[in-house]
C-alpha positions as CSV (number, residue, x, y, z in Angstrom):
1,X,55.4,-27.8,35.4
2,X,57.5,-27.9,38.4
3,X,60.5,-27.0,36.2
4,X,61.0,-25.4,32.6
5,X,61.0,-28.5,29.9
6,X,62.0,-27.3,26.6
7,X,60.8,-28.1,22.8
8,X,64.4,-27.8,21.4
9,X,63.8,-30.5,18.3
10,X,61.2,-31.8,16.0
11,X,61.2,-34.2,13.3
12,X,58.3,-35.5,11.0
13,X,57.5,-37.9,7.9
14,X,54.9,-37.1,5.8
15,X,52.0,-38.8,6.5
16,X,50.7,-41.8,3.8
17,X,50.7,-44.5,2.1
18,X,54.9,-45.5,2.8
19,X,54.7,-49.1,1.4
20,X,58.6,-49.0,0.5
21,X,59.1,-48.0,4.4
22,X,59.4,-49.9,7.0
23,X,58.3,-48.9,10.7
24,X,61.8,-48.7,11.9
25,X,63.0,-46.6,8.5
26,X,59.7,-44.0,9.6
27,X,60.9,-43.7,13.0
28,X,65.0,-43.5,12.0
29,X,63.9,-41.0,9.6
30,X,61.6,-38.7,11.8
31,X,64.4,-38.7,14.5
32,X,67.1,-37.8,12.2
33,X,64.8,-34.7,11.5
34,X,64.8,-34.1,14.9
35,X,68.1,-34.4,15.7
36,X,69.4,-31.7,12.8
37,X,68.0,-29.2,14.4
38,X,68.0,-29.2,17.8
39,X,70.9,-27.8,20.0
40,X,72.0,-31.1,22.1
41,X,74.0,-34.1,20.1
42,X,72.8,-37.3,20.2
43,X,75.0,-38.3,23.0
44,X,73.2,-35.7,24.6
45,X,69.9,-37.9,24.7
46,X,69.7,-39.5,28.1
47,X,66.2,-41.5,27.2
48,X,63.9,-42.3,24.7
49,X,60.1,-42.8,25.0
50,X,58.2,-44.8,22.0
51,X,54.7,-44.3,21.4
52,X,53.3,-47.2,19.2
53,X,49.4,-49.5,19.2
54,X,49.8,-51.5,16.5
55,X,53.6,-52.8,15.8
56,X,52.9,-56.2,16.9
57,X,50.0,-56.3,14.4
58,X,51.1,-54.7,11.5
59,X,54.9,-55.1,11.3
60,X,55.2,-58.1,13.6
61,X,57.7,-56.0,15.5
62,X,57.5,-55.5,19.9
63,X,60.3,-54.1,21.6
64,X,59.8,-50.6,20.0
65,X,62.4,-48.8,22.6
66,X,65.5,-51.2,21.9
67,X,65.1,-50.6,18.4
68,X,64.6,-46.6,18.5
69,X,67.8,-46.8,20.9
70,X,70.1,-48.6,18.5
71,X,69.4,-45.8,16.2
72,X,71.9,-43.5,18.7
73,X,75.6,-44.2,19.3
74,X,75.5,-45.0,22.8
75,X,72.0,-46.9,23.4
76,X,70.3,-44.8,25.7
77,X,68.0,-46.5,27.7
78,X,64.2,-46.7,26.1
79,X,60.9,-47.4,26.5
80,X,57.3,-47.7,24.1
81,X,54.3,-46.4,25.7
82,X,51.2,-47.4,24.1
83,X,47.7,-45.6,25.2
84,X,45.6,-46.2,21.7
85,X,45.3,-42.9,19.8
86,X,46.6,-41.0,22.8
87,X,50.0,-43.1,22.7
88,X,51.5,-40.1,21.4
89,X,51.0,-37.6,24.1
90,X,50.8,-39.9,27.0
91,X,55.0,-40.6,25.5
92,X,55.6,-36.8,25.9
93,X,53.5,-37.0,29.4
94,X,56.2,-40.1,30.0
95,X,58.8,-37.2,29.3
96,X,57.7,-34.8,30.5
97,X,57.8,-36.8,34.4
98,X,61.1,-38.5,33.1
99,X,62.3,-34.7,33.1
100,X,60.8,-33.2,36.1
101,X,61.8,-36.0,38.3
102,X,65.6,-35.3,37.6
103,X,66.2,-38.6,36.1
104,X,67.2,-37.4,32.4
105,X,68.3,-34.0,31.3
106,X,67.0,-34.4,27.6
107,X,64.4,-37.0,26.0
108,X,63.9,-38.2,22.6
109,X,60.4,-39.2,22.0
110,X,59.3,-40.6,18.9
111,X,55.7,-41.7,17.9
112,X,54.7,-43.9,14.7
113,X,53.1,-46.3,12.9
114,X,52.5,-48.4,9.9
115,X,49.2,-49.3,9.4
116,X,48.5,-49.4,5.1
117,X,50.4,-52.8,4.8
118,X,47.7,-54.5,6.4
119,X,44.2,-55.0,5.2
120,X,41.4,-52.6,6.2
121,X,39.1,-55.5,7.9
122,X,42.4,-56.1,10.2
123,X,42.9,-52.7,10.9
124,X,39.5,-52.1,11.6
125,X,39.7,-55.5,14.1
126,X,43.2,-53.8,15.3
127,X,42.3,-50.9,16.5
128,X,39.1,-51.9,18.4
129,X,41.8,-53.3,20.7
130,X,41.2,-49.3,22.1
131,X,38.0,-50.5,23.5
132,X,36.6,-52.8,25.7
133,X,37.2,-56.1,24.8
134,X,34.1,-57.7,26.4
135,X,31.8,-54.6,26.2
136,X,32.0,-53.8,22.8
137,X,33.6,-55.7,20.5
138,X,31.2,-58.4,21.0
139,X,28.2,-56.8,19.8
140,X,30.3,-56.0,16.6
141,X,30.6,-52.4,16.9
142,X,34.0,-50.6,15.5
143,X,35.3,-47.3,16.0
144,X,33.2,-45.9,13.1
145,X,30.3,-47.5,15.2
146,X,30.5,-46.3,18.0
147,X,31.2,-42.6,17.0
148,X,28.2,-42.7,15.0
149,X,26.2,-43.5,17.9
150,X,27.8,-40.6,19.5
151,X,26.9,-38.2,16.3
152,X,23.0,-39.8,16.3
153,X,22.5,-39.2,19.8
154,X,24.0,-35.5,19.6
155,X,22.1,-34.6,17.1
156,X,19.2,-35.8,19.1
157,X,20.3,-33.6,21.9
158,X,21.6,-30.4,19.9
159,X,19.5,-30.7,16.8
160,X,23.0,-30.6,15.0
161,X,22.0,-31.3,11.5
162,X,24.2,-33.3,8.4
163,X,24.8,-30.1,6.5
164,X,26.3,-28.5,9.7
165,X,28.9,-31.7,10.3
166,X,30.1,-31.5,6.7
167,X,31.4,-27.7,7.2
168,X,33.9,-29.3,10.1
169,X,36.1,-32.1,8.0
170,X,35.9,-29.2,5.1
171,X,37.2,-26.7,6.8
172,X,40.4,-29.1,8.0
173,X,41.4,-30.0,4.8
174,X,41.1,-26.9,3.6
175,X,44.1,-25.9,6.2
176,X,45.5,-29.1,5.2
177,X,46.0,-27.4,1.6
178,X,49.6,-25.8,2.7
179,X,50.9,-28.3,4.9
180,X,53.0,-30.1,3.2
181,X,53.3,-32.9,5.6
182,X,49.7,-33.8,5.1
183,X,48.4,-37.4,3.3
184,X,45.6,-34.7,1.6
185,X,46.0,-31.8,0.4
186,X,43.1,-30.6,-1.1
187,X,40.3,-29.2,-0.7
188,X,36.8,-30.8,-0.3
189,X,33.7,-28.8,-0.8
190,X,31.0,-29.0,2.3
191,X,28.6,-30.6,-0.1
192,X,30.9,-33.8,-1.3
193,X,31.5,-34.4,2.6
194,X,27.6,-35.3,3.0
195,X,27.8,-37.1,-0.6
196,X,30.1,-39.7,0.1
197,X,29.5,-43.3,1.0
198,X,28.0,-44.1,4.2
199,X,30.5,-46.0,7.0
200,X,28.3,-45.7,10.1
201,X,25.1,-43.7,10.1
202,X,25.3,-40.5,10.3
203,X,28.9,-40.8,9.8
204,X,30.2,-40.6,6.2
205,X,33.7,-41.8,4.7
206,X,35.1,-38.0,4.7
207,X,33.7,-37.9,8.2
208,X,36.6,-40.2,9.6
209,X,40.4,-39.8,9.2
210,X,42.3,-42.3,7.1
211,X,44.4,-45.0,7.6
212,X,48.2,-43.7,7.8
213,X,51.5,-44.4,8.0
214,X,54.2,-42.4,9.5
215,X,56.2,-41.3,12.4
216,X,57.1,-37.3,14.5
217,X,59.8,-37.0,17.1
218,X,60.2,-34.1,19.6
219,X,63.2,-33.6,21.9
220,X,62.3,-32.1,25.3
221,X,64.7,-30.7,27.9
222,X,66.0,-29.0,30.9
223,X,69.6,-29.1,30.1
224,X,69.4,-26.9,26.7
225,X,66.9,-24.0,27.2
226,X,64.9,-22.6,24.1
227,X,62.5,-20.7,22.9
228,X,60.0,-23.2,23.4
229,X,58.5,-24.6,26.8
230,X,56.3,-27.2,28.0
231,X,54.1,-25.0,30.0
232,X,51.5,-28.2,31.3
233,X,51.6,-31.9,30.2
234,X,48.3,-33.4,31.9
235,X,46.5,-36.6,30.9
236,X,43.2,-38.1,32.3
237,X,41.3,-41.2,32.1
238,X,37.8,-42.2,31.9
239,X,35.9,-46.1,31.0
240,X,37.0,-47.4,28.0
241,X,33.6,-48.3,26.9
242,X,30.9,-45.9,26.4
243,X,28.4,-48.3,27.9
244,X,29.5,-47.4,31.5
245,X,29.0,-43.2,31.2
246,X,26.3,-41.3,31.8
247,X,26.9,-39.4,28.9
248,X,28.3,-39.9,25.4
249,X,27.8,-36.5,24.1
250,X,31.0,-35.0,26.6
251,X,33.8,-36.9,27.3
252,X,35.1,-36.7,30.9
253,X,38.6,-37.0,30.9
254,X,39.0,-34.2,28.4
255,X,37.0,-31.5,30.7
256,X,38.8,-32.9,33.6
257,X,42.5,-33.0,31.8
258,X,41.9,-29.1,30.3
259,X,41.0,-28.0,33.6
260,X,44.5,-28.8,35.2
261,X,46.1,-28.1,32.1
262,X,45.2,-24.3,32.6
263,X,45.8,-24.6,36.1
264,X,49.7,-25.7,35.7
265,X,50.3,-23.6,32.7
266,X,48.9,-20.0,34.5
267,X,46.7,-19.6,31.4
268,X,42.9,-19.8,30.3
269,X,41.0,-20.3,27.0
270,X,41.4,-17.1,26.1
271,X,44.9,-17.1,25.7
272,X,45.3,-20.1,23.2
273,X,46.1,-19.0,19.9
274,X,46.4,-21.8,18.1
275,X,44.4,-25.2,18.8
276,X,45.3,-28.7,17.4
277,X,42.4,-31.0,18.5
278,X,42.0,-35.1,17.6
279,X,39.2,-35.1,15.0
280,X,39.4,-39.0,14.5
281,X,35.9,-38.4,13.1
282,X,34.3,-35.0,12.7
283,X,31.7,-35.2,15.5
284,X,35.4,-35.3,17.9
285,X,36.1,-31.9,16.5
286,X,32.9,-30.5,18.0
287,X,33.0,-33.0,21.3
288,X,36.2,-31.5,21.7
289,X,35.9,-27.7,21.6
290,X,33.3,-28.1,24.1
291,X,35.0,-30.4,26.3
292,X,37.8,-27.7,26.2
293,X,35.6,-25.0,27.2
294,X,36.1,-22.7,23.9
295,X,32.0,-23.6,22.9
296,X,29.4,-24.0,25.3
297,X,27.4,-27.5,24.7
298,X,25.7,-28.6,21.4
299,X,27.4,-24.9,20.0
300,X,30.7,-26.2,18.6
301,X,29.7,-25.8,14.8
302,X,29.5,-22.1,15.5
303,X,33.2,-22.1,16.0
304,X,32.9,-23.6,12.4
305,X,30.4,-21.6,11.0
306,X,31.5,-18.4,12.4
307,X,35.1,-18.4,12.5
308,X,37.4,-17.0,15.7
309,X,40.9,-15.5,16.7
310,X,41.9,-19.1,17.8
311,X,43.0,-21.6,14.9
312,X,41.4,-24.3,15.1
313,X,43.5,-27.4,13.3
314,X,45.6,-25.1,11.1
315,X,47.9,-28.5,10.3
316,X,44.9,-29.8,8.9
317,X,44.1,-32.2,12.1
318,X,44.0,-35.8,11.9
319,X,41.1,-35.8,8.5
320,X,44.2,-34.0,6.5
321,X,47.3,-35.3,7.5
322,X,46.5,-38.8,8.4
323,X,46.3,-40.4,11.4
324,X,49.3,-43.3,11.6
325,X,48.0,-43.4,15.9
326,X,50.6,-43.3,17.7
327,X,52.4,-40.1,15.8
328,X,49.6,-37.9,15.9
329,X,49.8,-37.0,19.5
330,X,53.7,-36.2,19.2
331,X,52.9,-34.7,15.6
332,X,50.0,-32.1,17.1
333,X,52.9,-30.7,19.3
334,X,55.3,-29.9,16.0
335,X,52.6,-28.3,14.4
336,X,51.9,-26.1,17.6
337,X,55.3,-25.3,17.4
338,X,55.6,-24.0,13.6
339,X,52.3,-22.2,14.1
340,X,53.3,-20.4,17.1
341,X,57.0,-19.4,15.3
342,X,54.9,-17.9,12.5
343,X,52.5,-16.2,14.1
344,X,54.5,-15.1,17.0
345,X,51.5,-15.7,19.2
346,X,52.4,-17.0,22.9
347,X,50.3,-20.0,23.6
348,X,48.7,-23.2,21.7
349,X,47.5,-26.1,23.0
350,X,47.5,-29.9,21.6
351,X,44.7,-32.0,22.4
352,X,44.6,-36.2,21.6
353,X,42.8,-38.8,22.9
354,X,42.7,-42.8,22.6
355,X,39.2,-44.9,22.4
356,X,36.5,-43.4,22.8
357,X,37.5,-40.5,24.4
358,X,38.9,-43.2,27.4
359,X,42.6,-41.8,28.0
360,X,43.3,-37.8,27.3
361,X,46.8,-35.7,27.4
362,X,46.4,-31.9,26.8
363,X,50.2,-30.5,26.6
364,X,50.3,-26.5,26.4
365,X,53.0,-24.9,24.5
366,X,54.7,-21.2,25.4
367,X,56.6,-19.1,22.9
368,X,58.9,-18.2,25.7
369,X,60.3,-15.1,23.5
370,X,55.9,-13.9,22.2
């Protein structure tokens, strides 16, 4: 970072089923959470960033900054970034540049969505607006589709086999047991993950995170120092559809954003103590601690199967706690946050991509005082 961008405040909803909320009450009430803590006032706030996919859709409501601004007494000026599944993080990447560049002092970003009032088959259609339009969708493939081709042709390559992927979305909601944030908390035996009905072969219905509502707001700043600091906010890109890569078993713009990630913060894999990765399906999980460089390729189920120092999803991830889209990526950084405070470790590291692995952000996080 070319200057020191603090975490001073974070806010979250649980994540669910909010049928008596609407968007706008999610995101008032995640940045009222974030507000009563943090250091600054609200008149301290010299932007705000919203992250959002699916407000049109949903809630038949656009404009997503004007609205978040009216929430503060003197309407800063606002903006909604929307990147699919990675609309979260690319909003603190927004910040983060918003920051650096001098032009605010302190951001407000806030991520969220409201996805249960609709119907699953207009979800589904929804969020296949992440890929391509002319590619994909026209052979009829969905997001469950296409990340079971992924699974089927990794297990060609790896010899992964279906008892091995259950242990990955069991282990997450196991850590999603004591958050109390979390649309599940319970746990799920290994065994019930490969017994439940089948979405998109090999891919079963515990394999794939829910449908969610919710919202998570962070305050970042260079104004009001604190014991939290952005230590590298990097995002890549790759095709949106999987039809132009020559692989579908590694995505690209994770390997290439973790790389420069390291670089900016001074740190390596060894250092991160605490990982929060986007397991939209289980396969991601094991996609992306590979891609991140903590599991050589076709061995991220050892990670699984025989445990390490780093945490791996200790909120719970995305299978747990819901994924409302554009609130995980902002979310993933909160949770960073509270694990880092408990376990005084110095470093954790959010990961959260959109599509098919087509846009990535990878945001490090330093326990300035560890």
């Amino acid at each position: 970072m070319q200057t020191d961008v603090y975490l001073i405040g974070t806010g979250q909803t649980r994540f669910g089923e909010w049928w008596g909320k609407s968007l706008k009450n999610l995101m008032g009430e995640a940045v009222d959470a974030a507000m009563e803590g943090a250091p600054c006032s609200a008149l301290d706030i010299d932007f705000i960033v919203v992250a959002n996919m699916l407000g049109e859709t949903v809630s038949g409501q656009a404009h997503l900054g004007a609205l978040a601004s009216s929430f503060l007494p003197h309407r800063p000026p606002a903006i909604r970034v929307e990147a699919a599944c990675a609309s979260g993080s690319v909003a603190l990447h927004t910040a983060c540049a918003l920051l650096e560049s001098g032009r605010a002092e302190t951001v407000l970003v806030v991520g969220a969505e409201k996805m249960t009032d609709a119907p699953t088959d207009a979800i589904t259609t929804a969020l296949m607006g992440a890929a391509d339009g002319e590619l994909d969708a026209p052979s009829g493939l969905t997001f469950p589709g296409i990340f079971g081709l992924i699974a089927e042709r990794y297990m060609h390559e790896f010899g992964l086999t279906r008892e091995q992927l259950n242990i990955v979305s069991s282990i997450h909601h196991r850590n999603g047991v004591s958050n109390p944030f979390a649309q599940f908390r319970q746990e799920i035996p290994a065994e019930s993950i490969g017994a439940s009905p089948l979405v998109a072969s090999p891919l079963r219905l515990l394999d794939c995170s829910p449908v969610s509502d919710g919202a998570a707001a962070c305050i970042l700043s260079t104004k009001f120092p604190g014991k939290f600091r952005i230590a590298a906010s990097q995002m890549s890109t790759d095709t949106v559809s999987i039809t132009e890569r020559p692989s579908i078993t590694s995505f690209s713009a994770t390997k290439d954003a973790v790389v420069r990630a390291f670089e900016e913060a001074g740190a390596e894999q060894n250092d991160i103590a605490h990982l929060e990765l986007h397991d939209c399906f289980s396969i991601a999980a094991l996609l992306a601690l590979e891609d991140l460089g903590f599991a050589e390729p076709g061995r991220g189920i050892q990670w699984y199967e025989e445990g390490g120092s780093m945490t791996v999803n200790g909120s719970g991830g995305l299978k747990a706690c819901g994924h409302p889209v554009a609130a995980t990526g902002v979310k993933q950084l909160i949770d960073i946050k509270k694990q880092l405070t408990a376990s005084g470790q110095r470093w954790g590291m959010t990961h959260n991509f959109g599509g098919a692995g087509a846009t990535c952000a990878i945001h490090i996080l330093e326990h300035a005082y560890a």
